[in-house]
NUBAVEX-806908 format. One record per residue (C-alpha): residue in one letter; residue number from 0; y, x, z. Coordinates in nm, 2 decimals. Layout:
<lumfi "A",NUM,<Y,X,Z>>
...
% end
This chain:
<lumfi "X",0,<14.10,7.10,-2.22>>
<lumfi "X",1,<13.79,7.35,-2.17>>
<lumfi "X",2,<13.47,7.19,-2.13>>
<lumfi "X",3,<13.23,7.36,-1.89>>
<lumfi "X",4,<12.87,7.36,-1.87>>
<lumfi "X",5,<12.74,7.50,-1.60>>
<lumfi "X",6,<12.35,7.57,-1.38>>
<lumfi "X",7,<12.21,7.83,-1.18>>
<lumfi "X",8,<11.94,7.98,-0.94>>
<lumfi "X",9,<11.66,7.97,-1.27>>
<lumfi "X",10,<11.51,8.26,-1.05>>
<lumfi "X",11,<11.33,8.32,-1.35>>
<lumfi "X",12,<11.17,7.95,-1.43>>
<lumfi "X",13,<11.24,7.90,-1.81>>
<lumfi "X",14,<11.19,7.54,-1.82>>
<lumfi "X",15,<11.50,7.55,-1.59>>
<lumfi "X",16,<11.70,7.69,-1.89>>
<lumfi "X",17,<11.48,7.46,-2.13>>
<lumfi "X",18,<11.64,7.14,-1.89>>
<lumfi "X",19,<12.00,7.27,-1.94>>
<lumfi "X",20,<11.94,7.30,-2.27>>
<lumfi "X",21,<11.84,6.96,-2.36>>
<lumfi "X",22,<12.09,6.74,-2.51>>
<lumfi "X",23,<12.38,7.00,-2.38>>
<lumfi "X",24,<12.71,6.91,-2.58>>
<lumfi "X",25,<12.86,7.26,-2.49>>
<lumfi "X",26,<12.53,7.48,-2.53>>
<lumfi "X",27,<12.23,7.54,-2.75>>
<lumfi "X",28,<11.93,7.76,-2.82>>
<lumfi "X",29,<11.92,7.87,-3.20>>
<lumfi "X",30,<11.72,8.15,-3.33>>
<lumfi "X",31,<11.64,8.27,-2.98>>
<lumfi "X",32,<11.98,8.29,-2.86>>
<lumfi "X",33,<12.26,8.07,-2.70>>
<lumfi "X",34,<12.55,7.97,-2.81>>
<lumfi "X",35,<12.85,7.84,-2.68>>
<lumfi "X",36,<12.99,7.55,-2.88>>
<lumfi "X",37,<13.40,7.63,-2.98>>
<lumfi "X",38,<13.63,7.43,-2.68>>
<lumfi "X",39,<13.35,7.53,-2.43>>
<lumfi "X",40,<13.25,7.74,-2.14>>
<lumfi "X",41,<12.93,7.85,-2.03>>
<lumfi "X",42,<12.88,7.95,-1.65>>
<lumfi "X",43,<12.55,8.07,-1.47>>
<lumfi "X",44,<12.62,8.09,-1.14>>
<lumfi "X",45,<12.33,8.36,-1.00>>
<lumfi "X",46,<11.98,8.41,-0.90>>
<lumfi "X",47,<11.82,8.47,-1.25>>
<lumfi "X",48,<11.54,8.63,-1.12>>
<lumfi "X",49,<11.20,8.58,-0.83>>
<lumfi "X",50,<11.01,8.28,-0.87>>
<lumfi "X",51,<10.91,8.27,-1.20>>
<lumfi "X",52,<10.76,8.50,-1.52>>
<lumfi "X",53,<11.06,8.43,-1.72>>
<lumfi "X",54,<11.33,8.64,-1.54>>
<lumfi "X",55,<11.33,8.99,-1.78>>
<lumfi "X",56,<11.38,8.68,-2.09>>
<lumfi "X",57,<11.68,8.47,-1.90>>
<lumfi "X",58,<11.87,8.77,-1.84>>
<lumfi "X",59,<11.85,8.89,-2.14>>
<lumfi "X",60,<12.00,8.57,-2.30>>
<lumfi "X",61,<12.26,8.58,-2.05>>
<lumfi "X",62,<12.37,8.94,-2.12>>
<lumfi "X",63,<12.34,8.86,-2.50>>
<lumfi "X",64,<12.54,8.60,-2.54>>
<lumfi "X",65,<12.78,8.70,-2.26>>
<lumfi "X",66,<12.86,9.04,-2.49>>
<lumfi "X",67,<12.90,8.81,-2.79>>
<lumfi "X",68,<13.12,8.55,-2.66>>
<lumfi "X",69,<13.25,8.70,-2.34>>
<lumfi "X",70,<13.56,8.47,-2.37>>
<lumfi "X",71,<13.32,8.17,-2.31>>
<lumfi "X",72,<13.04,8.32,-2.11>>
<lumfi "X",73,<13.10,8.33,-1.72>>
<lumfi "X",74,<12.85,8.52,-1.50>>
<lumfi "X",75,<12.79,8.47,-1.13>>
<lumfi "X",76,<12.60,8.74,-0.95>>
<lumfi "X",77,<12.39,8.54,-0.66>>
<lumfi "X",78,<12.18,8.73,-0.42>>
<lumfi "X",79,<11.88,8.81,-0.58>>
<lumfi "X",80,<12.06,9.00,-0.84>>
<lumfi "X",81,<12.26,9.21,-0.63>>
<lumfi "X",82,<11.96,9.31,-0.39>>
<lumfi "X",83,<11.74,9.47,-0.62>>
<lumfi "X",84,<12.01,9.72,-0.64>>
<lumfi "X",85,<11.83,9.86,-0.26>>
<lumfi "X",86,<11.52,9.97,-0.52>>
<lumfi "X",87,<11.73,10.28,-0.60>>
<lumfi "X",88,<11.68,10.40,-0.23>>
<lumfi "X",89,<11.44,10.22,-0.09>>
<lumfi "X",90,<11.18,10.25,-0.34>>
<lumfi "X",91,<11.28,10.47,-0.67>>
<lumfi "X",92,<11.23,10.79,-0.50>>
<lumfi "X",93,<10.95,10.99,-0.36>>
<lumfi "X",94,<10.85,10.92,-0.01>>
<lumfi "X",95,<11.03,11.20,0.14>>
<lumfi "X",96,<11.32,11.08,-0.05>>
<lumfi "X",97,<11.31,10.73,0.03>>
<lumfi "X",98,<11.57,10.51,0.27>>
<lumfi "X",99,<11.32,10.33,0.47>>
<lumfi "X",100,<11.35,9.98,0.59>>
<lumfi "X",101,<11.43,9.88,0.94>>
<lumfi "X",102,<11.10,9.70,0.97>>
<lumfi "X",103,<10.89,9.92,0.75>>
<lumfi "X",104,<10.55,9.93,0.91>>
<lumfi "X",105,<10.41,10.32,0.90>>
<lumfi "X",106,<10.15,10.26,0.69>>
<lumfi "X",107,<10.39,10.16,0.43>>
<lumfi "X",108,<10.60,10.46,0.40>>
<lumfi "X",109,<10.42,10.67,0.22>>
<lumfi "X",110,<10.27,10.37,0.03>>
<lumfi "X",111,<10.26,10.37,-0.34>>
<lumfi "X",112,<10.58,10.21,-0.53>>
<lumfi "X",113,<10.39,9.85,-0.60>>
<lumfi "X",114,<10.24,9.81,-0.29>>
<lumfi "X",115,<10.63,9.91,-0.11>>
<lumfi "X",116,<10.78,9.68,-0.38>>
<lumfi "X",117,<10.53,9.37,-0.24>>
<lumfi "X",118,<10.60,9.44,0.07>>
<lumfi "X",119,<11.01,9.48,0.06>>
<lumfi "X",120,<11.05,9.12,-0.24>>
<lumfi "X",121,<10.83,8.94,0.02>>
<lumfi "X",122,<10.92,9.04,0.36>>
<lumfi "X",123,<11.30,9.13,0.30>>
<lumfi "X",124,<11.45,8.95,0.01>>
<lumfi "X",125,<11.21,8.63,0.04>>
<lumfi "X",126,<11.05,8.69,-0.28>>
<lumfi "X",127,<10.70,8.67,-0.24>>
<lumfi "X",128,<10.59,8.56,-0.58>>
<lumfi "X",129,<10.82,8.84,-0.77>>
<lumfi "X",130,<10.57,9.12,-0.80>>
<lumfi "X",131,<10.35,8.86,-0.96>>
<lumfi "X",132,<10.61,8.71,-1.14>>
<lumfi "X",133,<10.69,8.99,-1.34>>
<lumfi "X",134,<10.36,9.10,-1.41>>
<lumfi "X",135,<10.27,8.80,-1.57>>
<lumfi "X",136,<10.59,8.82,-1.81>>
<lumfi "X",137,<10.49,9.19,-1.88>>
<lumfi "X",138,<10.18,9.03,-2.01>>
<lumfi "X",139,<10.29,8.76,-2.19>>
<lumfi "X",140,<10.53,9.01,-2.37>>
<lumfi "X",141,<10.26,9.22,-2.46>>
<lumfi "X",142,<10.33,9.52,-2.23>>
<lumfi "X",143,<10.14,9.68,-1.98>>
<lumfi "X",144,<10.14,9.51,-1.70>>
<lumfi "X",145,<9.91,9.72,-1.40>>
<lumfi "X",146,<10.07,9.76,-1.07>>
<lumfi "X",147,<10.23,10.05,-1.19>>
<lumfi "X",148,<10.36,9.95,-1.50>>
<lumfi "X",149,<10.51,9.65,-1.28>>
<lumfi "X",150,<10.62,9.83,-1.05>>
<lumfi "X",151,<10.81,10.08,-1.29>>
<lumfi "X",152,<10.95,9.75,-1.45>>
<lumfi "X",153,<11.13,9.64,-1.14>>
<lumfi "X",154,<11.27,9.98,-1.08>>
<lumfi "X",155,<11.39,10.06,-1.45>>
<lumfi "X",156,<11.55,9.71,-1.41>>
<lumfi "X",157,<11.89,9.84,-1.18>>
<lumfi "X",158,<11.85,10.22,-1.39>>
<lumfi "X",159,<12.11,10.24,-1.64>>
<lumfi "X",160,<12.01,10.03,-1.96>>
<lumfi "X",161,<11.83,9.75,-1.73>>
<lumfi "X",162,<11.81,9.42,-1.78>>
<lumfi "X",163,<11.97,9.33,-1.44>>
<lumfi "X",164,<12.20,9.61,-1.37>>
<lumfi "X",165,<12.33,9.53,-1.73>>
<lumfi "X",166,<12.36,9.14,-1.59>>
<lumfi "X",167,<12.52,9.27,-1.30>>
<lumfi "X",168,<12.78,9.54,-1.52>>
<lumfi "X",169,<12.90,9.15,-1.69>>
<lumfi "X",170,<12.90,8.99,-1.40>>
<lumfi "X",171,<13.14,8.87,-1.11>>
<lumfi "X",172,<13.19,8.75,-0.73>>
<lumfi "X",173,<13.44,8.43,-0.84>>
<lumfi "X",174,<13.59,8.26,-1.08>>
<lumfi "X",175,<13.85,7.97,-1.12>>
<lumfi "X",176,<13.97,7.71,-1.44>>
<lumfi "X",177,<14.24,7.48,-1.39>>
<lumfi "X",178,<14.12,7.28,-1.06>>
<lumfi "X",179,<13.76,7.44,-1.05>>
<lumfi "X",180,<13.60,7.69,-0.85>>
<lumfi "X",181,<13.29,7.87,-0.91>>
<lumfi "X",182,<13.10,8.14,-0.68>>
<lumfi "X",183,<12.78,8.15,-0.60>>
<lumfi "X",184,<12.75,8.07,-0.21>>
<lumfi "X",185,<13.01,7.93,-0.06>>
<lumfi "X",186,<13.41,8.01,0.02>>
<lumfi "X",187,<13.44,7.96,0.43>>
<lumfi "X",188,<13.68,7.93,0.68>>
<lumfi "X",189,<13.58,8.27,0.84>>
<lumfi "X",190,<13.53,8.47,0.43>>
<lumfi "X",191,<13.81,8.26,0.30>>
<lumfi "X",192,<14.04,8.59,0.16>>
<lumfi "X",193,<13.80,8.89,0.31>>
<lumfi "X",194,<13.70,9.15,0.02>>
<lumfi "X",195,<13.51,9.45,0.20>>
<lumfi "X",196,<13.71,9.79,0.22>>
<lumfi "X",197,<14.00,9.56,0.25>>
<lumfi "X",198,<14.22,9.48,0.55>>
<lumfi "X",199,<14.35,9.16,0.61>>
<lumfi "X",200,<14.33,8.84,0.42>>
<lumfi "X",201,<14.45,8.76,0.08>>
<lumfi "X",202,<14.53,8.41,0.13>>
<lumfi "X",203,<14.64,8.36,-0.23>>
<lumfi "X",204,<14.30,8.25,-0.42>>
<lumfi "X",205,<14.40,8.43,-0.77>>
<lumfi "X",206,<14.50,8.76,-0.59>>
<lumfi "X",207,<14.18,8.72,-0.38>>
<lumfi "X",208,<13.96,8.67,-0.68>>
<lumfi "X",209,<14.09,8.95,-0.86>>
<lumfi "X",210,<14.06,9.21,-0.57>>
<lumfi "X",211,<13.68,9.06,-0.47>>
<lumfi "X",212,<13.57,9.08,-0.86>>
<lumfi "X",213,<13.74,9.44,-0.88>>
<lumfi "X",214,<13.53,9.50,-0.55>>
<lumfi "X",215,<13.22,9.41,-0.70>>
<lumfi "X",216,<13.30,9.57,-1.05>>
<lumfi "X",217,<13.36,9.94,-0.86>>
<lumfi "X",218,<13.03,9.89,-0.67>>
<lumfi "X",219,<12.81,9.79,-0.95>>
<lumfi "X",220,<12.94,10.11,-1.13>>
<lumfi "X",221,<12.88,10.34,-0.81>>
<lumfi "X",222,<12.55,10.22,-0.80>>
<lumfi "X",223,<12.49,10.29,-1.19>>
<lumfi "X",224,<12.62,10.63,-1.12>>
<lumfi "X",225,<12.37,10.72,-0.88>>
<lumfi "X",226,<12.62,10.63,-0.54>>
<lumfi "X",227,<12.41,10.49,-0.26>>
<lumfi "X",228,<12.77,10.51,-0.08>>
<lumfi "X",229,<12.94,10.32,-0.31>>
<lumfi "X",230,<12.75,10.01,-0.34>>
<lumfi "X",231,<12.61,10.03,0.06>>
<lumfi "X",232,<12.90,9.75,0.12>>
<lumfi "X",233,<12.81,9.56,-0.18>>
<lumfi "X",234,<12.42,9.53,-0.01>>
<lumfi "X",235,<12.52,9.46,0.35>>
<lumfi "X",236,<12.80,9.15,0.17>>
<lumfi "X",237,<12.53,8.98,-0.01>>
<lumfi "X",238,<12.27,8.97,0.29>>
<lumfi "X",239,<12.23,8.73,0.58>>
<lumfi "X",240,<12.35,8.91,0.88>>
<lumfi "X",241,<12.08,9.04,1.09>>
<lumfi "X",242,<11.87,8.77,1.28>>
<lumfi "X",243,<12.07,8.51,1.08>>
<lumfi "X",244,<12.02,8.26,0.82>>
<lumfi "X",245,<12.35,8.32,0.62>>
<lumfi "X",246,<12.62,8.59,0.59>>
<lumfi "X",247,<12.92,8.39,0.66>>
<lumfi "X",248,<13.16,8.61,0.59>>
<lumfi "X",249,<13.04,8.65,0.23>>
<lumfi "X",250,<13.12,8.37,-0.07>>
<lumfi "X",251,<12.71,8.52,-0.18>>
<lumfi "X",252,<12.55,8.44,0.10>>
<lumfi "X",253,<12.73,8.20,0.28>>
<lumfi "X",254,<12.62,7.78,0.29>>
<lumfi "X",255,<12.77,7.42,0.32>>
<lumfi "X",256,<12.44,7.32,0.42>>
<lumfi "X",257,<12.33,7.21,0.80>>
<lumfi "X",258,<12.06,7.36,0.95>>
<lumfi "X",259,<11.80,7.13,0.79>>
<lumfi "X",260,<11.98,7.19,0.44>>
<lumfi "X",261,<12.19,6.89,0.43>>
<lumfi "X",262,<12.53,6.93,0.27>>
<lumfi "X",263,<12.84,6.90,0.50>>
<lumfi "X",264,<13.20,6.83,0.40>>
<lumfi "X",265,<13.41,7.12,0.36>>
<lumfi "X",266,<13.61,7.24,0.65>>
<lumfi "X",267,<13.94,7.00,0.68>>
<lumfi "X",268,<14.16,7.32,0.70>>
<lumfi "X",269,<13.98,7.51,0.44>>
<lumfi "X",270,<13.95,7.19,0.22>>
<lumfi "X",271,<14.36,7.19,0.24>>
<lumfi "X",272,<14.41,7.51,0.17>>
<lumfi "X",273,<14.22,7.51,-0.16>>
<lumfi "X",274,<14.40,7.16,-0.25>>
<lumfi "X",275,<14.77,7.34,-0.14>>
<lumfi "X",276,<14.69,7.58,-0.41>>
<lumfi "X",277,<14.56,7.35,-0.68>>
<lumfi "X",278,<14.17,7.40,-0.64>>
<lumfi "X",279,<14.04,7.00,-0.63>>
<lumfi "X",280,<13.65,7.12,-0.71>>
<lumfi "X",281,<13.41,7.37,-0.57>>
<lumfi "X",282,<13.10,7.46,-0.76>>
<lumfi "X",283,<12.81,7.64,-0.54>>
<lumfi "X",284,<12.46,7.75,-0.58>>
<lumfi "X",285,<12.23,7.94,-0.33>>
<lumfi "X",286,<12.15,7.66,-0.09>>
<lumfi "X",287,<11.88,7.46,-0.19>>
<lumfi "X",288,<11.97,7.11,-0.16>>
<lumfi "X",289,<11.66,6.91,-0.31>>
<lumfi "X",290,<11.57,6.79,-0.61>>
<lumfi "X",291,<11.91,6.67,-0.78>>
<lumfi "X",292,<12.24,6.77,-0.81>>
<lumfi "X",293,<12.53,6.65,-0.59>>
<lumfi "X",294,<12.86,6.63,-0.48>>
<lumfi "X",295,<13.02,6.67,-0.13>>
<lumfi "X",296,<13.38,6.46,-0.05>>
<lumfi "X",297,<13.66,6.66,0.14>>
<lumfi "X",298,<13.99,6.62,0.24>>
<lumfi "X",299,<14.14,6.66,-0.14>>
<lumfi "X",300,<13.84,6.86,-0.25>>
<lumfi "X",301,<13.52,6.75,-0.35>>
<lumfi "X",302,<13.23,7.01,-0.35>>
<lumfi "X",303,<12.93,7.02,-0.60>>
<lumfi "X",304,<12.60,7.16,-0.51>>
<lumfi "X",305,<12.31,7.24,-0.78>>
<lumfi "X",306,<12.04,7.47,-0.64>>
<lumfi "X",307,<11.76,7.27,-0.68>>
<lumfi "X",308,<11.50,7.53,-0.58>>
<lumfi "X",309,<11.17,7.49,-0.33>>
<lumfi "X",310,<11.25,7.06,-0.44>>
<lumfi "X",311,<11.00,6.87,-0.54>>
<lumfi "X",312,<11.02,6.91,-0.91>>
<lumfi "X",313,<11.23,7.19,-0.95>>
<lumfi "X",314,<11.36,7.05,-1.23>>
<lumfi "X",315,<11.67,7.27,-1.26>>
<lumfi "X",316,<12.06,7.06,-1.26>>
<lumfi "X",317,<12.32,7.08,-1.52>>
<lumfi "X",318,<12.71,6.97,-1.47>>
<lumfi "X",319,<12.96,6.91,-1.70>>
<lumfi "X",320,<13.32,6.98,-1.59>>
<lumfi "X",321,<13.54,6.78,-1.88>>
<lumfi "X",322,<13.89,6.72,-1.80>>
<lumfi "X",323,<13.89,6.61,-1.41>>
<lumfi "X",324,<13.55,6.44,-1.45>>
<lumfi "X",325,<13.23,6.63,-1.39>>
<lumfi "X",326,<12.89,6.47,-1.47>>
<lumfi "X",327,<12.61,6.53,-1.26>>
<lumfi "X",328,<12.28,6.54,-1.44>>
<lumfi "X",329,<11.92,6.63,-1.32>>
<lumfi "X",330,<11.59,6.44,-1.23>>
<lumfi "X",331,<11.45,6.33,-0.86>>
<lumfi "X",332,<11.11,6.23,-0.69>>
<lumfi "X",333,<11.13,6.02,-0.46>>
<lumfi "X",334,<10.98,5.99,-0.10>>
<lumfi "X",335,<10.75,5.67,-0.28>>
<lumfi "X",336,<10.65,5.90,-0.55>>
<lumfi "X",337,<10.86,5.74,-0.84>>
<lumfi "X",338,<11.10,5.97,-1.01>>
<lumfi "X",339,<11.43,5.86,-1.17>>
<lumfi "X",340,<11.66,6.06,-1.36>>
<lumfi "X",341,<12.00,6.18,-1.21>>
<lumfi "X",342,<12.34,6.03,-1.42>>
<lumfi "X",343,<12.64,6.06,-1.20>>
<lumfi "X",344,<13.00,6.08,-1.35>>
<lumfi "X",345,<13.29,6.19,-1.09>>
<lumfi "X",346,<13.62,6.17,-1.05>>
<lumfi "X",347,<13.83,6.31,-0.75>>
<lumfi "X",348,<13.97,5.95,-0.75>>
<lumfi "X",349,<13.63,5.77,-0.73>>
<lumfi "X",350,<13.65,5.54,-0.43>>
<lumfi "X",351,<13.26,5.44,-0.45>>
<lumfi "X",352,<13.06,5.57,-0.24>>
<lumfi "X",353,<12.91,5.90,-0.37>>
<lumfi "X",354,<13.00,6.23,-0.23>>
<lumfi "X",355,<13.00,6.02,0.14>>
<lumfi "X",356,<12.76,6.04,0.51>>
<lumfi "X",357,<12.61,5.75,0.60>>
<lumfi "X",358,<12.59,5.61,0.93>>
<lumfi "X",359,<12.26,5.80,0.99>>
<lumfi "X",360,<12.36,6.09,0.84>>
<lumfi "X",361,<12.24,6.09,0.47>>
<lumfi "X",362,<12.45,6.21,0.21>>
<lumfi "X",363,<12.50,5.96,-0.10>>
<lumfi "X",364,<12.45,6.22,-0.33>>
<lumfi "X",365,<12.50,6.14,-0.66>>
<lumfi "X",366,<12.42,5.83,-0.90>>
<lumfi "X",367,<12.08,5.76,-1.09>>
<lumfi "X",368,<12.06,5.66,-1.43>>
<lumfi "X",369,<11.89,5.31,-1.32>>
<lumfi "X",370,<12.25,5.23,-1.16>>
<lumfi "X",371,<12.08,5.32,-0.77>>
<lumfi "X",372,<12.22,5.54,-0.55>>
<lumfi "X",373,<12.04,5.84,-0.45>>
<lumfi "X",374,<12.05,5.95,-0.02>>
<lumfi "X",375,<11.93,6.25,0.08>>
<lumfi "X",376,<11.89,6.45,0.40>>
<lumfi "X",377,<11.75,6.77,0.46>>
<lumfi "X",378,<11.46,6.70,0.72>>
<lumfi "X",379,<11.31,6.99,0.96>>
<lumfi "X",380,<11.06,7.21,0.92>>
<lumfi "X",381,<11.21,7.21,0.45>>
<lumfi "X",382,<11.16,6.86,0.46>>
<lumfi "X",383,<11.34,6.63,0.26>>
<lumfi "X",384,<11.44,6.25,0.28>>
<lumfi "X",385,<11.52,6.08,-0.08>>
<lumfi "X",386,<11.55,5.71,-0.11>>
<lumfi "X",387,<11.75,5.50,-0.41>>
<lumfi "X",388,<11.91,5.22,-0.28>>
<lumfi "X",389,<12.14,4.97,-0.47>>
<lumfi "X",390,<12.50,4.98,-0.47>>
<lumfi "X",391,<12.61,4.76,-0.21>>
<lumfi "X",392,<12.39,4.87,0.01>>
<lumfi "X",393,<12.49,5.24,0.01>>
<lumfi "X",394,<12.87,5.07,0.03>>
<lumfi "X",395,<12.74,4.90,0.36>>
<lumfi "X",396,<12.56,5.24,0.50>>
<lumfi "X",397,<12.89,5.45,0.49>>
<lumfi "X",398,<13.04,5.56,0.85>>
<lumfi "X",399,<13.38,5.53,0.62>>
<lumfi "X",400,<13.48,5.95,0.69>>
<lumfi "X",401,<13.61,6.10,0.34>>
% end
């Protein structure tokens, strides 16, 4: 049986990858590059790049060692991968040239490339720290790293023979082993089957994953050929429809999350319809669900979550998917200020309590290495609620749904 490691949404933070890393039976950093250990799979499931000076580095590992072991190497493409790809219209050309943005203020379209990159990463693609981001890893690599020398960075990155579009060439929508199912977002109720272009539904997860990673394939090669046209669907799938938190009808931009970014169980129907044709685990980035990793109980499907991004330590999550076990690992603060360590092994035939709503609504995430549970509850206005309580008491706190 395939062992899988897998983490995501780095968005450029290198002590995300240095976190994965550590102690990883599957993967390892030797003479700056990963490898893949034999019996294993590696899977990075999007967002490599936007809130920290380390994105230009992390995808170039990922592209390396996906081209040298691309039989254990899976990609994800996440969001803020496949939006940069709007830089080829919206800000590679000259003004007169230029797509401009719905909300574009006039002063702006005529603007110099760095100051229309600032404004489009942090008022479109909620990026606001990426301009800075990347000019700081310029600089720590050496190279010049002005405004325009930035700016011409982000650009050259979706030209042919850039780090990203090159990520993007290796990369796919979906992808199943056994019993498991990665994609970056979310599969849905309403884009459960959907592939743009496409009429109709294909109900039949393999045939749907090949046709959506075709999709994808054919757009990221339009775009590389210089076809706004051909990648315009590609742009509109992986954004939040308009006025709208989430793109629903996309397995990129979609959520399990509430509102307030607490996980939900998966839709009874949907949950069926993956366990009628053998899926028994979902795997999702995307939607940040606080500082540790965690797992979601359905109706024969349990859901794991690992975007750990805007938590209080961004500490990054790593799973391990051996056999029909997955281990949950990854680090929390807690809302009294102590931090305990995340060690939560899962099977689909656990009956304890993890995966489960409480009463009050808090999910039992996942396990600590101190024998605790961890709750958690998204809270408004990005808050977060994370408590540890012992066993018996998250036993007592469960509403008994799942």
């Amino acid at each position: 049986m395939v062992a899988v490691a897998w983490f995501s949404d780095t968005e450029g933070q290198w002590p995300k990858l240095l976190h994965f890393l550590d102690a990883n039976p599957c993967v390892a950093m030797r003479d700056g590059r990963l490898h893949v250990a034999p019996g294993c799979v590696l899977v990075f499931g999007g967002d490599s790049v936007d809130r920290g000076p380390a994105g230009l580095r992390l995808l170039r590992l990922l592209v390396e060692v996906k081209r040298r072991q691309p039989d254990q190497v899976v990609l994800l493409a996440g969001n803020r991968d496949i939006n940069k790809l709007r830089f080829l219209n919206e800000v590679a050309p000259d003004p007169p040239r230029r797509r401009r943005h719905r909300r574009l203020p006039d002063d702006l379209a005529s603007a110099d490339r760095a100051a229309l990159l600032r404004w489009t990463l942090a008022e479109t693609m909620s990026a606001k720290i990426a301009f800075a981001c990347r000019q700081q890893e310029l600089a720590e690599l050496g190279l010049p790293a002005d405004d325009d020398a930035t700016a011409d960075s982000l650009v050259d990155d979706v030209r042919p023979g850039g780090a990203l579009l090159e990520y993007l060439e290796v990369a796919q929508l979906m992808w199943r082993l056994g019993d498991v199912l990665f994609v970056h977002g979310a599969v849905t109720p309403t884009n459960r089957g959907l592939t743009p272009g496409f009429a109709g539904r294909d109900l039949e997860f393999d045939r749907w994953q090949e046709r959506l990673n075709a999709y994808f394939a054919t757009s990221v090669a339009a775009a590389k050929a210089g076809d706004s046209a051909g990648c315009e669907a590609l742009l509109a799938y992986q954004a939040p429809l308009p006025g709208q938190k989430s793109n629903p009808y996309s397995v990129v931009y979609s959520r399990t999350t509430d509102d307030d970014g607490t996980p939900a169980p998966p839709d009874p129907d949907l949950a069926r319809a993956l366990a009628g044709q053998g899926v028994a685990r979902v795997v999702l980035g995307h939607a940040p669900i606080g500082d540790a990793p965690c797992v979601v109980r359905g109706a024969g499907v349990d859901v794991f979550l690992g975007d750990t991004s805007y938590s209080r330590l961004e500490y990054g999550a790593r799973l391990i998917l051996d056999g029909d076990g997955t281990h949950l690992e990854g680090r929390a603060r807690l809302d009294d200020g102590s931090e305990a360590g995340v060690a939560t092994w899962h099977c689909s035939n656990d009956h304890g309590p993890i995966g489960r709503h409480t009463a009050e609504g808090d999910l039992v995430a996942a396990r600590l290495d101190d024998g605790r549970y961890l709750l958690m509850r998204g809270m408004p206005g990005w808050q977060r609620k994370q408590v540890a309580v012992r066993a018996a008491q998250a036993a007592a706190s469960l509403t008994g749904a799942g």
